[in-house]
PyMOL Python script that loads the backbone (N, CA, C, O; Angstrom):
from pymol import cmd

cmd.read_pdbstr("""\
ATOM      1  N   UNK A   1      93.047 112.955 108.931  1.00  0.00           N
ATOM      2  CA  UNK A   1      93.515 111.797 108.195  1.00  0.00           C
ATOM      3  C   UNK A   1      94.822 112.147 107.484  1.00  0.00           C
ATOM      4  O   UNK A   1      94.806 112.952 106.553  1.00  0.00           O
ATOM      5  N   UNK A   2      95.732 111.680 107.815  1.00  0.00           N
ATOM      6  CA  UNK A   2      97.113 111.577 106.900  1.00  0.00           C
ATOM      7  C   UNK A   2      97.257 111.424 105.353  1.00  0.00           C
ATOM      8  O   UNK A   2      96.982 110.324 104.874  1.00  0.00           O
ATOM      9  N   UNK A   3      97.646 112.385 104.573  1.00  0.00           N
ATOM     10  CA  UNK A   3      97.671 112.123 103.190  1.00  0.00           C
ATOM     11  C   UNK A   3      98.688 111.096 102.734  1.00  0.00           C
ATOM     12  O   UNK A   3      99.726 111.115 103.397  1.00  0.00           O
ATOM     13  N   UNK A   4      98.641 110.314 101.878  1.00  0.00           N
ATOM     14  CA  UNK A   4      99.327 109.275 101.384  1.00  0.00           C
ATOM     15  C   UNK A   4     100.736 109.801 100.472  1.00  0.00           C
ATOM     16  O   UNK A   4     100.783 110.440  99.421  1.00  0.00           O
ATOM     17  N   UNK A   5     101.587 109.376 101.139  1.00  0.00           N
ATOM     18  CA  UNK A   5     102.931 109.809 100.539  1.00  0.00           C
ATOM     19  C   UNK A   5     103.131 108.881  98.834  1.00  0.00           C
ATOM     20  O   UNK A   5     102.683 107.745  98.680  1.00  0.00           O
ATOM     21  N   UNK A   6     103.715 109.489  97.957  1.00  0.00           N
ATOM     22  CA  UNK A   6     103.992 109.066  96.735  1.00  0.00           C
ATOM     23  C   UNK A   6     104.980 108.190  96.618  1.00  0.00           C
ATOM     24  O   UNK A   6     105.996 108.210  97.312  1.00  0.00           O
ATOM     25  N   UNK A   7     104.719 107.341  95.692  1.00  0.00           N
ATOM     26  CA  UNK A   7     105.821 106.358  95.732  1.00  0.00           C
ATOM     27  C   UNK A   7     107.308 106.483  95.547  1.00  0.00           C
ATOM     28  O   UNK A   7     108.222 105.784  95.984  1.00  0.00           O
ATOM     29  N   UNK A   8     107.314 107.541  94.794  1.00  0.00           N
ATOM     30  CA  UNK A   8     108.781 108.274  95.081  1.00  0.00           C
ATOM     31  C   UNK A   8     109.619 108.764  96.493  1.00  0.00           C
ATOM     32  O   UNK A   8     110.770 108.673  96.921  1.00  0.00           O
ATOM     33  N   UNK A   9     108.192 109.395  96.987  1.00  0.00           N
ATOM     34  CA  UNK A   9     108.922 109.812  98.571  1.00  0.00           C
ATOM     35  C   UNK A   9     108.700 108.655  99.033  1.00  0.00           C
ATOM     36  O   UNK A   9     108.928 108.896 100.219  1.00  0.00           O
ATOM     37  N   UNK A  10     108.369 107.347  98.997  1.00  0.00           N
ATOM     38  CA  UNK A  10     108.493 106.252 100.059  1.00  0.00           C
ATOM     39  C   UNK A  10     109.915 105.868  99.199  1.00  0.00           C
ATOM     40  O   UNK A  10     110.799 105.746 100.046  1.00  0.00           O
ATOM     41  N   UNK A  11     110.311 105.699  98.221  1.00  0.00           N
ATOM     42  CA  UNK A  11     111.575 105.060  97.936  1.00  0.00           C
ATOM     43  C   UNK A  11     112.876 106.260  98.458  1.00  0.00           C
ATOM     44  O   UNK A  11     114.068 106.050  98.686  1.00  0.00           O
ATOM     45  N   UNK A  12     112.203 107.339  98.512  1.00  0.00           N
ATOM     46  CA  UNK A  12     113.812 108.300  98.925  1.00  0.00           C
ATOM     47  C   UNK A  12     113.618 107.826 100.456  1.00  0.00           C
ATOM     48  O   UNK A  12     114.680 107.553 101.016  1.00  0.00           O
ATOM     49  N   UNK A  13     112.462 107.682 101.221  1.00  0.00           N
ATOM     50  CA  UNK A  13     112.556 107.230 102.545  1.00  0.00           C
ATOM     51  C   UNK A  13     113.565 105.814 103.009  1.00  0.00           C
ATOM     52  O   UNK A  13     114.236 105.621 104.023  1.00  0.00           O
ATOM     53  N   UNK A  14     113.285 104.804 101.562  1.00  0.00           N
ATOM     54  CA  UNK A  14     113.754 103.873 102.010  1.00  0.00           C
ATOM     55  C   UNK A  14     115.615 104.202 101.748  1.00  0.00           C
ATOM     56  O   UNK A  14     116.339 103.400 102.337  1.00  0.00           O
ATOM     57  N   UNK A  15     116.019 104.825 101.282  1.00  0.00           N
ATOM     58  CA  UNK A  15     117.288 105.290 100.756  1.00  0.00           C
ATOM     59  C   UNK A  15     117.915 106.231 102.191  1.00  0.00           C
ATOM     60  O   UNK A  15     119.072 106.059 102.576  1.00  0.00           O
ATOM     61  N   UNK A  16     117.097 107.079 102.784  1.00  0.00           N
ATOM     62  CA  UNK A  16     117.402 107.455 104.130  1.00  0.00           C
ATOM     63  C   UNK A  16     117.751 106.465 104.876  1.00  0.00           C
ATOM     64  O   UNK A  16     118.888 106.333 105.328  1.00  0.00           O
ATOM     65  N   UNK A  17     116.574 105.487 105.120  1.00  0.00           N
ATOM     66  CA  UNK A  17     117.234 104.455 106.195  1.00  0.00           C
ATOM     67  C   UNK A  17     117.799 103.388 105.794  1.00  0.00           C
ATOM     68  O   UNK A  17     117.759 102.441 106.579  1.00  0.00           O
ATOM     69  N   UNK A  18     118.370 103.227 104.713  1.00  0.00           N
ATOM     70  CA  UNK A  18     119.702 102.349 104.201  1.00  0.00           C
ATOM     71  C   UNK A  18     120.803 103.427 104.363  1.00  0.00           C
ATOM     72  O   UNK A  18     121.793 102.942 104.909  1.00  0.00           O
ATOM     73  N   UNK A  19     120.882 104.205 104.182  1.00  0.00           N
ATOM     74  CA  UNK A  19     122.159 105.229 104.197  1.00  0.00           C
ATOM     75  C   UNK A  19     122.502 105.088 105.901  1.00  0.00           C
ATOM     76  O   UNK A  19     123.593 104.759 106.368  1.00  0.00           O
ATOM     77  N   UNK A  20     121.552 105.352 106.497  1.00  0.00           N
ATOM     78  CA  UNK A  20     121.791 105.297 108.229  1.00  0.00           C
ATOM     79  C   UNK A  20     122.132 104.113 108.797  1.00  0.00           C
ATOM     80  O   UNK A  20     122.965 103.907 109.679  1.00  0.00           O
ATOM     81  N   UNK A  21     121.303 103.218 108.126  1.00  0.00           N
ATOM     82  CA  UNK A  21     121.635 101.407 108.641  1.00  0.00           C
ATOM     83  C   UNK A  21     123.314 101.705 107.933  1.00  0.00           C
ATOM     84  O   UNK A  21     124.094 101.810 108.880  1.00  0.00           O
ATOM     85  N   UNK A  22     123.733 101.796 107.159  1.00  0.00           N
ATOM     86  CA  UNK A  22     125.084 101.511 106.683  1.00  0.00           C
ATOM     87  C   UNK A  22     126.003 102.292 107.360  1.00  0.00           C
ATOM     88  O   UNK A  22     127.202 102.028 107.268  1.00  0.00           O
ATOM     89  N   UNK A  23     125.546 103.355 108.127  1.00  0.00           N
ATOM     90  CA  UNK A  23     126.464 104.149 108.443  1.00  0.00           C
ATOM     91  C   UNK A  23     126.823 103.273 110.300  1.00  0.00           C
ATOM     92  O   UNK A  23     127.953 103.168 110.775  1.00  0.00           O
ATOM     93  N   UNK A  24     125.756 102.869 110.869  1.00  0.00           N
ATOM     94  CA  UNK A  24     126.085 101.997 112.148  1.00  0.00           C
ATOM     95  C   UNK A  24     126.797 102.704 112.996  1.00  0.00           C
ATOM     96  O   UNK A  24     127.736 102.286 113.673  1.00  0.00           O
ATOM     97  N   UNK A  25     126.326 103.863 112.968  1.00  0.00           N
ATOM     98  CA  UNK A  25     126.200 104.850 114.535  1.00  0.00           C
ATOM     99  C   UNK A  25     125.040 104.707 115.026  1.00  0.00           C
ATOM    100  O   UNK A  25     125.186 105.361 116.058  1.00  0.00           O
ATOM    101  N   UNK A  26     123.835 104.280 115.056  1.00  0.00           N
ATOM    102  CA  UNK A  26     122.781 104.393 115.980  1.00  0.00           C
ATOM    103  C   UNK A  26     122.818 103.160 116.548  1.00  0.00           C
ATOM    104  O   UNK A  26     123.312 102.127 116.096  1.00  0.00           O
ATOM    105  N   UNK A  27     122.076 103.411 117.901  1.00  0.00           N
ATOM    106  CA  UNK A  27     121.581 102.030 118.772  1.00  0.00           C
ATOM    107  C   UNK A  27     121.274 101.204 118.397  1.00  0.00           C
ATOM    108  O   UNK A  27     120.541 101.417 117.431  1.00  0.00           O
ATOM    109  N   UNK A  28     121.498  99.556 118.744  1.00  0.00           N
ATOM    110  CA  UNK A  28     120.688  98.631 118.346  1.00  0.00           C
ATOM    111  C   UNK A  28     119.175  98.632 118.170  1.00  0.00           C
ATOM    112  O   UNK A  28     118.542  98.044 117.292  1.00  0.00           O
ATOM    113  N   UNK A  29     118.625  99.519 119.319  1.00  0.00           N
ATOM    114  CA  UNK A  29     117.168  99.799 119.201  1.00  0.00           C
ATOM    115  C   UNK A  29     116.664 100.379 117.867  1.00  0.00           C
ATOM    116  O   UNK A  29     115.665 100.024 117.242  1.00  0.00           O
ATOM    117  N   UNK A  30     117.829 101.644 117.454  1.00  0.00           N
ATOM    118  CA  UNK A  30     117.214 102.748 116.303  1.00  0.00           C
ATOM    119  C   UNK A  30     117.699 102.070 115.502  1.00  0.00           C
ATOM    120  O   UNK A  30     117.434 102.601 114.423  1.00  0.00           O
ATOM    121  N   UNK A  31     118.602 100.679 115.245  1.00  0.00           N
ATOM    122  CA  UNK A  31     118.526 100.064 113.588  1.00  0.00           C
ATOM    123  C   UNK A  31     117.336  99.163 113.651  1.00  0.00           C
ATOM    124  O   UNK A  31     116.729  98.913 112.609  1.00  0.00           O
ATOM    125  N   UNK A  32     116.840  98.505 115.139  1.00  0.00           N
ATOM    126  CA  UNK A  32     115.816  97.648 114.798  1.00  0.00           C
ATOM    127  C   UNK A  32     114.315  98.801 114.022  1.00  0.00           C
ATOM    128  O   UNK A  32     113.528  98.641 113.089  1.00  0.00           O
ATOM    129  N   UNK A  33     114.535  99.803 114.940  1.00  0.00           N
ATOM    130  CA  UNK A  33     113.498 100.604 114.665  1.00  0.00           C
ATOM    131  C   UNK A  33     113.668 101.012 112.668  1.00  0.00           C
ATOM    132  O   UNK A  33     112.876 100.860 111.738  1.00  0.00           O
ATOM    133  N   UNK A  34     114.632 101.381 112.716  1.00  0.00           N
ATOM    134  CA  UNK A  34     114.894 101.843 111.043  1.00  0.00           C
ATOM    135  C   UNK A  34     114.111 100.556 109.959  1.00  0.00           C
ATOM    136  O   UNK A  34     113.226 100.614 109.106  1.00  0.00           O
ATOM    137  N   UNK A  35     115.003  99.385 110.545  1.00  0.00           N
ATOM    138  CA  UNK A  35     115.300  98.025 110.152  1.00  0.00           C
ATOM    139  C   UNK A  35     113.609  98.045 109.922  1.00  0.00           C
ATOM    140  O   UNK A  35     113.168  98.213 108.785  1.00  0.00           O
ATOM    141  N   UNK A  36     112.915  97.904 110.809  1.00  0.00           N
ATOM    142  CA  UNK A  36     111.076  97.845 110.742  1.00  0.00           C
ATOM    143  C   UNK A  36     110.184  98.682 109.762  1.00  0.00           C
ATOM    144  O   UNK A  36     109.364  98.370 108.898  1.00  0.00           O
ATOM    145  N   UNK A  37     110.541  99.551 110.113  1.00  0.00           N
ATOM    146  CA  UNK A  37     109.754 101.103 109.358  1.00  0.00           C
ATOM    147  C   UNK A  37     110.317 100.707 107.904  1.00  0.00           C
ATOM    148  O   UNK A  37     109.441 100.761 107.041  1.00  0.00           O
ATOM    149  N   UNK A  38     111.692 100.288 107.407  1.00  0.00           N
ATOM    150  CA  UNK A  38     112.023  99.912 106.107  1.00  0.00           C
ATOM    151  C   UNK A  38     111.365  98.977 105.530  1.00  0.00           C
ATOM    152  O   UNK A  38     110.965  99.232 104.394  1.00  0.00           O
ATOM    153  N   UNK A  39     111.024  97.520 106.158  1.00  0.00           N
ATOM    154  CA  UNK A  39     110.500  96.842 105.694  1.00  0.00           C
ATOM    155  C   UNK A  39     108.952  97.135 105.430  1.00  0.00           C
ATOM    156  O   UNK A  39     108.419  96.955 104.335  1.00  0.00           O
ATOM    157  N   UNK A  40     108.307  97.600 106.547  1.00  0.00           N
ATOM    158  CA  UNK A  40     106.682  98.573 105.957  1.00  0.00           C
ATOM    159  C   UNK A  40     106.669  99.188 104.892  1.00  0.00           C
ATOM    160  O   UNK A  40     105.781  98.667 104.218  1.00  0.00           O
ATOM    161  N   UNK A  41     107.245 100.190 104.205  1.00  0.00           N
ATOM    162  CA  UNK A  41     108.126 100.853 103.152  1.00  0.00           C
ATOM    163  C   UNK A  41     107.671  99.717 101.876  1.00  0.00           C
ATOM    164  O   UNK A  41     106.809  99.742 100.997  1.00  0.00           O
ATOM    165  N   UNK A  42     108.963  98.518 102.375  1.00  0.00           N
ATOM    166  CA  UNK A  42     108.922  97.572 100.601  1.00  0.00           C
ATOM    167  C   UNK A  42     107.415  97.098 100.777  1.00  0.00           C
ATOM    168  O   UNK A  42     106.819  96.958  99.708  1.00  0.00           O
ATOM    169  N   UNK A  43     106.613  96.797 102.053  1.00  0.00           N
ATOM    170  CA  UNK A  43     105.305  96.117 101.710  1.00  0.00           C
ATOM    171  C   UNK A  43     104.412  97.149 101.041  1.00  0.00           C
ATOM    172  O   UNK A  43     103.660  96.704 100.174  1.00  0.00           O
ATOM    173  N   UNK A  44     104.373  98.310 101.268  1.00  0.00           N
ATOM    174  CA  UNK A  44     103.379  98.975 100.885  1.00  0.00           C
ATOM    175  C   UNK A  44     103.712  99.837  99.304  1.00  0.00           C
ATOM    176  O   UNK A  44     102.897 100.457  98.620  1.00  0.00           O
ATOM    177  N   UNK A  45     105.376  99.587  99.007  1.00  0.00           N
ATOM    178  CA  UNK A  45     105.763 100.258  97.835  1.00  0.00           C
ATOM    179  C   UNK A  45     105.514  99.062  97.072  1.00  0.00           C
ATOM    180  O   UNK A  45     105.336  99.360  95.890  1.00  0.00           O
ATOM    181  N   UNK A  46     105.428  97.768  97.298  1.00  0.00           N
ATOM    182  CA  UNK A  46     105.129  96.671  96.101  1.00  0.00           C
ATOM    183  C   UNK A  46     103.287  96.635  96.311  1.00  0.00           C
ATOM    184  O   UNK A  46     102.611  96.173  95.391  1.00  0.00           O
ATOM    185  N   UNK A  47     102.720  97.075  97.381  1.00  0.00           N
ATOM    186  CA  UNK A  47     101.266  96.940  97.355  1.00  0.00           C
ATOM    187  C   UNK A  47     100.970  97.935  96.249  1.00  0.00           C
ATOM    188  O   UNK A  47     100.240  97.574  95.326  1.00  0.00           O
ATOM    189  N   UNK A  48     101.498  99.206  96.268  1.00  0.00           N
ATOM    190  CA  UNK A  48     101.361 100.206  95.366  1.00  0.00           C
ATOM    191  C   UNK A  48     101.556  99.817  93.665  1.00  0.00           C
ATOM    192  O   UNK A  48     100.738 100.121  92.797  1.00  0.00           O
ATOM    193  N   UNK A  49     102.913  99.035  93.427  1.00  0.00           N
ATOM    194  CA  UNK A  49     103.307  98.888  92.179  1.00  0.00           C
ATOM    195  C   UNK A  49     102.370  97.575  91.755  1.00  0.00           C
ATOM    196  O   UNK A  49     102.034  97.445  90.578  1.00  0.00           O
ATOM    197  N   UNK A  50     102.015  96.729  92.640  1.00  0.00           N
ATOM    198  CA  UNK A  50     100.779  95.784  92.575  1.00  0.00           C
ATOM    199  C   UNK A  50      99.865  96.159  92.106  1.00  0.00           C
ATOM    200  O   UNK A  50      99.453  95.695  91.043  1.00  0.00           O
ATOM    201  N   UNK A  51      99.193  97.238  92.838  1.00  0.00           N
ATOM    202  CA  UNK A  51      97.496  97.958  92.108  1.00  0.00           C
ATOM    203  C   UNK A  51      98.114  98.644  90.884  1.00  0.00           C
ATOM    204  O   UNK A  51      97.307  98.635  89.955  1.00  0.00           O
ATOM    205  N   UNK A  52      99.330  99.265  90.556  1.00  0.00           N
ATOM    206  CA  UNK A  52      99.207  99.952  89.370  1.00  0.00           C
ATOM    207  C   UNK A  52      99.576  98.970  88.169  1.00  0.00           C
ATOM    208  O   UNK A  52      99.273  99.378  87.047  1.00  0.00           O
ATOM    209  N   UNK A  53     100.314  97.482  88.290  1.00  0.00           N
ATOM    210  CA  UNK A  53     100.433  96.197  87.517  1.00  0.00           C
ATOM    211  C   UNK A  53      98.785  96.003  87.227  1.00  0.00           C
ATOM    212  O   UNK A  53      98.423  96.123  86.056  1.00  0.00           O
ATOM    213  N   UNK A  54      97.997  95.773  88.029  1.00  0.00           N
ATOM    214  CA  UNK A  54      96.844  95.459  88.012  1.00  0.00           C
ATOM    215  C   UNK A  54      95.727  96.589  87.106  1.00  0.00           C
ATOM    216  O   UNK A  54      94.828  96.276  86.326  1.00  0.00           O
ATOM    217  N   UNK A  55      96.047  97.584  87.422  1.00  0.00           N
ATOM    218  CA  UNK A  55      95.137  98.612  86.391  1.00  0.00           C
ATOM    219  C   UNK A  55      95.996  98.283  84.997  1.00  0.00           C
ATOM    220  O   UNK A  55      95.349  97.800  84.068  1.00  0.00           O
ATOM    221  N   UNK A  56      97.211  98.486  84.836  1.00  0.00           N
ATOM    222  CA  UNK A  56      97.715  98.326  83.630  1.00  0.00           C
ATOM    223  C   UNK A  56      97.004  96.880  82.958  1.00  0.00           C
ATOM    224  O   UNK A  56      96.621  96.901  81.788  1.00  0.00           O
ATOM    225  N   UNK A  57      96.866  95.636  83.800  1.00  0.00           N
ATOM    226  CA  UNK A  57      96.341  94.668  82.644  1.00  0.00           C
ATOM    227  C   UNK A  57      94.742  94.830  82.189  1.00  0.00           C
ATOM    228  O   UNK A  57      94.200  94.118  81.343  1.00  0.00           O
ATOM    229  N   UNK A  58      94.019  96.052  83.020  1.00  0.00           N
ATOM    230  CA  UNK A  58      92.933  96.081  82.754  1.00  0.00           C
ATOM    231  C   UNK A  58      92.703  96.692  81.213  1.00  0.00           C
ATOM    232  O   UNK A  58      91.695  96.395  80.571  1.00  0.00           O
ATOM    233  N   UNK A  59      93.971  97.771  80.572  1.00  0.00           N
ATOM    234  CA  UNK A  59      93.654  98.197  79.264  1.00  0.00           C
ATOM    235  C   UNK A  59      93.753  97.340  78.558  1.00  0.00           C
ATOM    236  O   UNK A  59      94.615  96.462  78.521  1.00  0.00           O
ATOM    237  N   UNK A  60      92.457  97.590  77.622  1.00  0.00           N
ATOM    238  CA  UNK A  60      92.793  96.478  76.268  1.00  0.00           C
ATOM    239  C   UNK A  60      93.077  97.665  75.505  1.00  0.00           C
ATOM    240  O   UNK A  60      93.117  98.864  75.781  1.00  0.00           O
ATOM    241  N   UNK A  61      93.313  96.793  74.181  1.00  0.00           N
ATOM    242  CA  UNK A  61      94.142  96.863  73.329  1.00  0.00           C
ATOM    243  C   UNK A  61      93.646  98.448  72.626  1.00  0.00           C
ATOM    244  O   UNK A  61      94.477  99.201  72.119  1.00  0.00           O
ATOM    245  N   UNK A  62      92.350  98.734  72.693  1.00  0.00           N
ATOM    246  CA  UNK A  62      92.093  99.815  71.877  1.00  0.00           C
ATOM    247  C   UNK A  62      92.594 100.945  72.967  1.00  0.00           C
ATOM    248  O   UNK A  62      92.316 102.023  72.440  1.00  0.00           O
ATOM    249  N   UNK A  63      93.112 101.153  74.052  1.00  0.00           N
ATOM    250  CA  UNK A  63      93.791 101.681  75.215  1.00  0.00           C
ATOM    251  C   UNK A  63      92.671 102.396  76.046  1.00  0.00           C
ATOM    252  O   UNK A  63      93.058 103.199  76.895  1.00  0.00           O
ATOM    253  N   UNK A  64      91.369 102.198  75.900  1.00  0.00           N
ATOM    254  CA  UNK A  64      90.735 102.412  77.330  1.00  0.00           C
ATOM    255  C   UNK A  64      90.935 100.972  78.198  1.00  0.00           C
ATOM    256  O   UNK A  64      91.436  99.854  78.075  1.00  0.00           O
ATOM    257  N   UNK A  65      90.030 101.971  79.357  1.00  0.00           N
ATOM    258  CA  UNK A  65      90.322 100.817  80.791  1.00  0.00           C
ATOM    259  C   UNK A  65      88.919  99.850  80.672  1.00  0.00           C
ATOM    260  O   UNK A  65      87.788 100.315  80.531  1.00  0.00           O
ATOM    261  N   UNK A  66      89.124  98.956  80.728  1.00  0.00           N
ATOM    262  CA  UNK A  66      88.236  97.955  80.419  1.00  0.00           C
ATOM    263  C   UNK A  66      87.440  97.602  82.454  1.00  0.00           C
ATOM    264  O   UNK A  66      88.154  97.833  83.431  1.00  0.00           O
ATOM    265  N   UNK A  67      86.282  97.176  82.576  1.00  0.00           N
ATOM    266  CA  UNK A  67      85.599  97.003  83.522  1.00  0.00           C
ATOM    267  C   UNK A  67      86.829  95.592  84.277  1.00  0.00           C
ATOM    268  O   UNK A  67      87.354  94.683  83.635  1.00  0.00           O
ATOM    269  N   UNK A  68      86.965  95.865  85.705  1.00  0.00           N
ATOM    270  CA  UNK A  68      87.426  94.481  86.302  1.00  0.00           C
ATOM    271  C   UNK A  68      86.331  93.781  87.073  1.00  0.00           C
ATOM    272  O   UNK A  68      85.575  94.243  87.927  1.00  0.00           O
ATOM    273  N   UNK A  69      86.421  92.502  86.552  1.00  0.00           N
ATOM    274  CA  UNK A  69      85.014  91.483  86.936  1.00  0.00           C
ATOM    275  C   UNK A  69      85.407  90.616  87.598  1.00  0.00           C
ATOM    276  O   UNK A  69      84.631  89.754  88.010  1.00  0.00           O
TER     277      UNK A  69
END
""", "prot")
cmd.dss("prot")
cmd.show_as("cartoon", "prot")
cmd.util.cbc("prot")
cmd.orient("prot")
């Protein structure tokens, strides 16, 4: 099973393939390919910042994590 990369290394990933898309030496194929794999990237780096929005509204105020119902 593949370990789950950190949200940091998915944003330097996405910074690789903007640097390469801008540079427009590769094939039409390898920007569609870049172009794809980037957009997987923002879905799963906002799925990430999603669940951690979501634990954050679970603390109340005395700063434990309160049950989600």
């Amino acid at each position: 099973m593949e370990k789950e990369r950190s949200l940091e290394a998915d944003f330097a990933r996405l910074e690789e393939i903007t640097a390469k898309l801008e540079k427009e030496e590769q094939s039409l194929e390898e920007m569609f390919s870049l172009y794809e794999e980037g957009v997987k990237l923002v879905r799963l780096c906002t799925e990430k910042i999603d669940t951690v929005e979501k634990k954050m509204l679970l603390i109340d105020s005395s700063g434990s994590l309160t049950e989600e119902q």
